[in-house]
N, C-alpha and C positions, 0 to 999 in steps of 0.2 A: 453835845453831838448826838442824834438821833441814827441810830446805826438799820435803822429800818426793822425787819421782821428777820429776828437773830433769836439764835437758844441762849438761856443767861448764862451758859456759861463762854461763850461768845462776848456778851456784853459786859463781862466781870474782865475779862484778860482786857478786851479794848480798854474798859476803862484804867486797868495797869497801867497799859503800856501810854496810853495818855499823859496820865499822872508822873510816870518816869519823864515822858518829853518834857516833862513842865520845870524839871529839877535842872538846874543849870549846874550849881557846884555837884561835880562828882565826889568829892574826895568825904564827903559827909556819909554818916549811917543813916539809913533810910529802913524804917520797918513800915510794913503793907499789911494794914488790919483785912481778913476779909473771910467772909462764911462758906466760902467757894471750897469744897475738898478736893474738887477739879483742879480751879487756880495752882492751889498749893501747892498738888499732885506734880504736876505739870513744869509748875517753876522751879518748887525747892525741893520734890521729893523724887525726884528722876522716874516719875510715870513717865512712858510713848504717848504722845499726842495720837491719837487717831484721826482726830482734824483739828483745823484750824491750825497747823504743822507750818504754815510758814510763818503765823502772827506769833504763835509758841517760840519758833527759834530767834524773831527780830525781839518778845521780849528776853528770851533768857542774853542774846546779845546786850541789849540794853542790861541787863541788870549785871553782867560780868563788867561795864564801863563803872559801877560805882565802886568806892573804897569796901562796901558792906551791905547789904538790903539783906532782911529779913521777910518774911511772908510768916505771920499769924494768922491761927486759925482761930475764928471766935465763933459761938453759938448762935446760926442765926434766927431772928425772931423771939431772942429770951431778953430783950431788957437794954444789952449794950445800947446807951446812948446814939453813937455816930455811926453804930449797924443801922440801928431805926431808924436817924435820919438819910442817909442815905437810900435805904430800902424806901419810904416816903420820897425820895428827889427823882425816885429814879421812875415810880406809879407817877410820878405829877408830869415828870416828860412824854409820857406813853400818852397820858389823857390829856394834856394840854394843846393847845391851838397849833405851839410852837413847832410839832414835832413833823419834822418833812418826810413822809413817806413815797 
């Protein structure tokens, strides 16, 4: 999904709350890698949203539906594997033909 001309930290929560839609069974533990200190802040460390205040509240809704979700914080741009791919999917969206602005 191409969320158009957003701040990443905009485009890290969409991609959350995405990722939760995708999860059918609730009753499983769900841990959420991601380099965002925003994200984390936000989700699991009871920062106030300053914006993006109502995507903020539909994920923390969403994530109070599961048995468990964690949110890890990992280093980004040092090596982690699926930080880097990720980080790489998300540059190939931006420049790629596919992305509807």
């Amino acid at each position: 999904m191409f969320i158009c001309h957003a701040t990443n930290n905009l485009a890290v929560i969409e991609a959350i709350r995405t990722g939760l839609l995708e999860l059918k069974k609730k009753n499983l533990s769900v841990v959420i890698y991601t380099d965002s200190s925003y994200a984390q802040g936000v989700l699991s460390l009871g920062w106030k949203a300053r914006k993006n205040r109502e995507l903020v509240d539909e994920i923390r809704k969403l994530i109070g539906a599961f048995k468990d979700v964690k949110l890890v914080k990992v280093r980004g741009h040092a090596g982690h594997p699926q930080n880097e791919n990720a980080d790489r999917l998300a540059r190939k969206a931006v420049s790629s033909g596919n992305a509807h602005r």
